[in-house]
C-alpha positions in Angstrom: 74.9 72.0 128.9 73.3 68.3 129.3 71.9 65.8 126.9 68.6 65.5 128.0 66.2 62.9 126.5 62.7 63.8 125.5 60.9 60.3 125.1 57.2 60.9 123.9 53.7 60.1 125.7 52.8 56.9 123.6 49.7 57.1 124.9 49.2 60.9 123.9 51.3 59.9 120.8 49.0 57.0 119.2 45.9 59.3 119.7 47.9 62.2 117.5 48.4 60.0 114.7 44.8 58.3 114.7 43.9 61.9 114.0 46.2 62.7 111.3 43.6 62.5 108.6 43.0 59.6 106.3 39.8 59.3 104.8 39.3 55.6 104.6 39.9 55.1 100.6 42.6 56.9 101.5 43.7 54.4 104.4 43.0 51.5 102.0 45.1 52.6 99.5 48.2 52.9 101.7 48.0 48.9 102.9 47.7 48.8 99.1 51.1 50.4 98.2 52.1 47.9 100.3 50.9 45.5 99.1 52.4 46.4 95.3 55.7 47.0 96.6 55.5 43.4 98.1 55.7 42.4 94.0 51.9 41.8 94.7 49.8 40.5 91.3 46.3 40.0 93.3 45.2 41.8 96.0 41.3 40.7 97.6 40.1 43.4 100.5 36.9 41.9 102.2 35.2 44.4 103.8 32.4 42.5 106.7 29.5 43.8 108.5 28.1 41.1 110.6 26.3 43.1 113.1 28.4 42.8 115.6 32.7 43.1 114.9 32.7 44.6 111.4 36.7 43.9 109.9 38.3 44.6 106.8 41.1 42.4 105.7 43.6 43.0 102.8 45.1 39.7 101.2 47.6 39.7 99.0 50.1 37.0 97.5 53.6 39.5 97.7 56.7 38.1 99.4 55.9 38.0 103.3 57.6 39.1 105.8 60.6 37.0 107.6 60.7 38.3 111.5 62.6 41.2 111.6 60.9 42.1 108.1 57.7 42.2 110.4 58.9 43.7 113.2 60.6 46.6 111.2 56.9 47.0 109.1 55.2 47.5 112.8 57.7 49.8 114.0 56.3 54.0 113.7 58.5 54.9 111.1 60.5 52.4 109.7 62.4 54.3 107.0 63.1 58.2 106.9 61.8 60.1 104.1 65.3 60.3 103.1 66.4 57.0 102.9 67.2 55.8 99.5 64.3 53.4 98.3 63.6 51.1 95.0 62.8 53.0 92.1 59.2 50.8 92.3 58.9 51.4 95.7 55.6 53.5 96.6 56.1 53.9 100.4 57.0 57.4 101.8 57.8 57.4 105.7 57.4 54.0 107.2 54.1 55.1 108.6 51.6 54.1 105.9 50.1 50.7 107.3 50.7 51.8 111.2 48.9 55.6 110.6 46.2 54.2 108.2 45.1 51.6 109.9 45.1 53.6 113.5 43.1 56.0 111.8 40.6 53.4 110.8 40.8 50.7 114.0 41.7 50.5 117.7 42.9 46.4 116.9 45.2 46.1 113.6 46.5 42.6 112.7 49.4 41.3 110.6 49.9 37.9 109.2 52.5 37.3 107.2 54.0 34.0 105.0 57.3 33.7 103.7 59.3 30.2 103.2 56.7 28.4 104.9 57.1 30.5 108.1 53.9 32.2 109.1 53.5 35.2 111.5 51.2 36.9 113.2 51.1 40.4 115.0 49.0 42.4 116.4 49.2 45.8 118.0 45.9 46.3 120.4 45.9 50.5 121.0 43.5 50.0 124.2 46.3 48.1 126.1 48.9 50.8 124.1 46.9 53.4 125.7 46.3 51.9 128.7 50.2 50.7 129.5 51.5 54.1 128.1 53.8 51.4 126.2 54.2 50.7 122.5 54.1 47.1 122.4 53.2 44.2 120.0 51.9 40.5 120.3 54.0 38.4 118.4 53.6 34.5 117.5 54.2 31.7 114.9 51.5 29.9 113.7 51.5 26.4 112.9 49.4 26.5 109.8 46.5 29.5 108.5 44.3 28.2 105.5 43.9 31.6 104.6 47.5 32.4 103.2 48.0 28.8 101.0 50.7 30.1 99.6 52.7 33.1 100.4 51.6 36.7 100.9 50.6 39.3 104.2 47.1 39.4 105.4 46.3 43.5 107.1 43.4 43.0 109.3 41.5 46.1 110.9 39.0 45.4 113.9 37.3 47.8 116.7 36.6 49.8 113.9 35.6 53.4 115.6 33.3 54.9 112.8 30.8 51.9 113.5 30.9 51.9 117.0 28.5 54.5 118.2 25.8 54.1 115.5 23.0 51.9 115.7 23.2 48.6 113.6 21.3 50.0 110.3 23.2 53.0 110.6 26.3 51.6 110.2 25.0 48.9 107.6 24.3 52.1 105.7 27.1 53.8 106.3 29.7 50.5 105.7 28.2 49.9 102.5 28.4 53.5 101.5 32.1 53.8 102.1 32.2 50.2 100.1 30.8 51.9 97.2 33.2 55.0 97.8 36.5 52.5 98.1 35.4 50.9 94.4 35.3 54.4 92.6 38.6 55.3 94.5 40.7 51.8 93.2 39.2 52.2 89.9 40.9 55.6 89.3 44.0 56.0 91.6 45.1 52.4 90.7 44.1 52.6 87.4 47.2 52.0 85.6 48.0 49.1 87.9 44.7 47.5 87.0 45.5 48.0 83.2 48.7 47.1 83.1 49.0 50.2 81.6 52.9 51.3 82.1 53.4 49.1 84.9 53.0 45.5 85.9 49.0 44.2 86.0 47.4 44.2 89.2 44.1 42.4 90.0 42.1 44.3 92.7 39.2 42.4 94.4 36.6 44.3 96.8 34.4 42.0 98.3 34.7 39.4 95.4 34.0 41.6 92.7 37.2 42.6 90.7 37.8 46.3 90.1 37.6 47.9 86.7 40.4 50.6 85.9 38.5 53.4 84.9 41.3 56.0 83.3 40.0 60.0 83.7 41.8 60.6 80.1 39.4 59.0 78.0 42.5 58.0 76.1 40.5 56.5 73.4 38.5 59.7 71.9 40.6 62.5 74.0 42.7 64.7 71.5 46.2 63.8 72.7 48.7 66.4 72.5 52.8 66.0 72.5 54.6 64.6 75.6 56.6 67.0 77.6 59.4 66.7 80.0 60.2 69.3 82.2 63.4 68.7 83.9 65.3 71.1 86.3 68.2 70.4 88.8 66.5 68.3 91.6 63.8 66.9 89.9 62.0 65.7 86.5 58.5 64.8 85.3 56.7 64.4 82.3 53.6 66.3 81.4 50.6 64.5 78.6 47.9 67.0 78.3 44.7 66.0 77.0 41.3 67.4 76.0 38.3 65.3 76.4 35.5 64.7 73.2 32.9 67.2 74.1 29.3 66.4 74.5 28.2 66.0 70.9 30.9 63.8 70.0 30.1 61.2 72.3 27.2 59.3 73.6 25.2 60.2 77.2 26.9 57.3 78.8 30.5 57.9 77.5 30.0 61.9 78.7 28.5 61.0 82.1 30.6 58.5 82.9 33.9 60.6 82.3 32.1 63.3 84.1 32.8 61.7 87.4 31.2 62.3 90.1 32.0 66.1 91.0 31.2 66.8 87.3 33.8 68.1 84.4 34.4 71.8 85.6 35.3 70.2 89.1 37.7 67.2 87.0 39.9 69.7 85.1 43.4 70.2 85.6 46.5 68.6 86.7 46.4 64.8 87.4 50.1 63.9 89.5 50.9 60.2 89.3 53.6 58.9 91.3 55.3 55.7 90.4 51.9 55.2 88.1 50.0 56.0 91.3 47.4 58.8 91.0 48.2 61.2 94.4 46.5 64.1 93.2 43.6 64.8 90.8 41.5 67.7 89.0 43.6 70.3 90.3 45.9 73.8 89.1 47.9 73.9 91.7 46.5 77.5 92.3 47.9 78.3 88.9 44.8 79.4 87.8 40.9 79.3 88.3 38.6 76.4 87.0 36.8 78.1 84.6 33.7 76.4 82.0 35.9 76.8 78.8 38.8 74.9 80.1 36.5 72.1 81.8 37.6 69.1 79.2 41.2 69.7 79.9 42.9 66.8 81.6 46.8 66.7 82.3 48.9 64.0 83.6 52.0 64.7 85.3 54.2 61.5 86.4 56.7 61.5 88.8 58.6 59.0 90.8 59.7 58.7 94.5 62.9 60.9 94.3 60.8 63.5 93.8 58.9 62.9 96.9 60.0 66.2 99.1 60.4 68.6 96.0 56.8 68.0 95.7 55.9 68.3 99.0 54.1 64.9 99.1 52.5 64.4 102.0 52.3 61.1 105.1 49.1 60.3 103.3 50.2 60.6 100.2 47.2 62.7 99.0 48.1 66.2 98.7 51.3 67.4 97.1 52.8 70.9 95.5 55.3 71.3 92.4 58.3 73.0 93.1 58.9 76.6 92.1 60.9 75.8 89.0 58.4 73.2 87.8 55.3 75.6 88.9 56.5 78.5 86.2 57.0 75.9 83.2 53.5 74.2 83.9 52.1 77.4 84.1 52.5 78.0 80.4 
């Protein structure tokens, strides 16, 4: 018997996990984790279409990054799923800003401020393809009028989606996605952006601040008890709601909480995770969506200890309640 080691293809590798399959609210909202965790109170992404080298950048004022903090934050999976982590902490893998902005960008740049000290890397995945070699570019800048103070800049170029359509096709298409990303902050940052249960948050897209829009309608809803479910590996609390219906409120009020998939598609089970929506409008399979149960909303909160007992998922985007927890939700 021999030791024999197995190195990947990076080449083969980085095209697997531009593929894994963020959407890009999805993508967004991962740098944006980040960016919380960072102890982040404003975050700004710019999202430019100049007809040539569209970019997005996400600014925020967190803590930086010393040098091996940036190092570690470039390097494909930085922490194992079961490392300990800070109760606040909304990473997963120590994949989130490498994966999300691959799948998004052939060009992702990182500049980072902390005690004065700015950095800058970048990973280019042409020359990673091309070299078959998982390398970064990595300098100290002198000064950057972008980050005064402290904070990380995320920057994604050679974006791929824009590349192959013509210039008002991808006008179109950017501003659609722009449009998407505002509906997708408003909700699954929702609580951050109200300070509601958590520290306040201001989120800026394209210099217009985002509005927390909360799925509850907490303000007319009929609110019923708070429920904990607890069982040997995990815990989470349940608040079940049932929305005014359509004669108790006004057309706006009822089309606005409709979303945009409509109530029937809106019911069910909404899974926050450290006050971050993951999941929404869902029964778990637990049962059908069905017209007479369409105004019934239910949060579930979690934190990240639960994170493999719910199956939560590189993306953070999908999850599944354990067995226990499934047969006391049920009821």
């Amino acid at each position: 018997m021999a030791d024999i080691s197995v190195n990947p293809n990076i080449s083969a590798l980085v095209i697997s996990l531009r593929s894994i399959g963020y959407s890009f609210e999805n993508a967004i909202s991962d740098i944006i984790d980040n960016s919380i965790t960072a102890n982040a109170t404003e975050i700004s992404i710019n999202c430019n279409w100049d007809g040539i080298n569209p970019y997005v950048e996400i600014i925020d004022n967190g803590i930086g990054m010393n040098y091996e903090e940036l190092i570690n934050a470039m390097v494909l999976g930085s922490k194992s799923k079961k490392e300990i982590r800070d109760r606040d902490d909304l990473g997963r893998f120590g994949l989130g800003l490498k994966t999300a902005s691959f799948s998004q960008c052939k060009k992702l740049t990182v500049i980072t401020k902390q005690n004065e000290k700015i950095l800058k890397a970048i990973y280019d995945l042409e020359k990673v393809v091309k070299e078959n070699d998982l390398t970064i570019d990595l300098t100290e800048l002198k000064e950057f009028d972008t980050l005064e103070y402290q904070g990380t800049i995320v920057k994604w170029e050679l974006i791929d989606t824009l590349e192959k359509k013509n210039k008002v096709d991808a006008q179109n298409y950017f501003n659609n996605l722009i449009n998407d990303l505002e509906k997708h902050i408003s909700l699954y940052f929702h609580r951050f952006l109200a300070g509601e249960k958590t520290k306040k948050i201001a989120i800026n897209l394209n210099n217009i601040g985002c509005k927390a829009y909360n799925p509850f309608f907490v303000e007319r809803s009929e609110k019923l008890p708070l429920e904990i479910i607890d069982d040997l590996n995990t815990s989470c609390k349940v608040q079940a709601y049932t929305l005014p219906h359509h004669q108790k409120v006004n057309n706006f009020e009822w089309e606005l909480y409709a979303g945009k998939e409509g109530y029937l598609a809106n019911q069910g089970f909404y899974l926050y995770r450290n006050n971050r929506l993951i999941v929404k409008g869902t029964w778990f399979k637990l049962r059908a969506k069905k017209e007479e149960t369409k105004l019934s909303r239910i949060a579930i909160d979690i934190d990240n200890t639960c994170d493999e007992f719910w199956q939560i998922d590189v993306k953070k985007s999908s999850a599944e309640p354990p067995l226990t927890v499934r047969s006391k939700l049920k009821k």
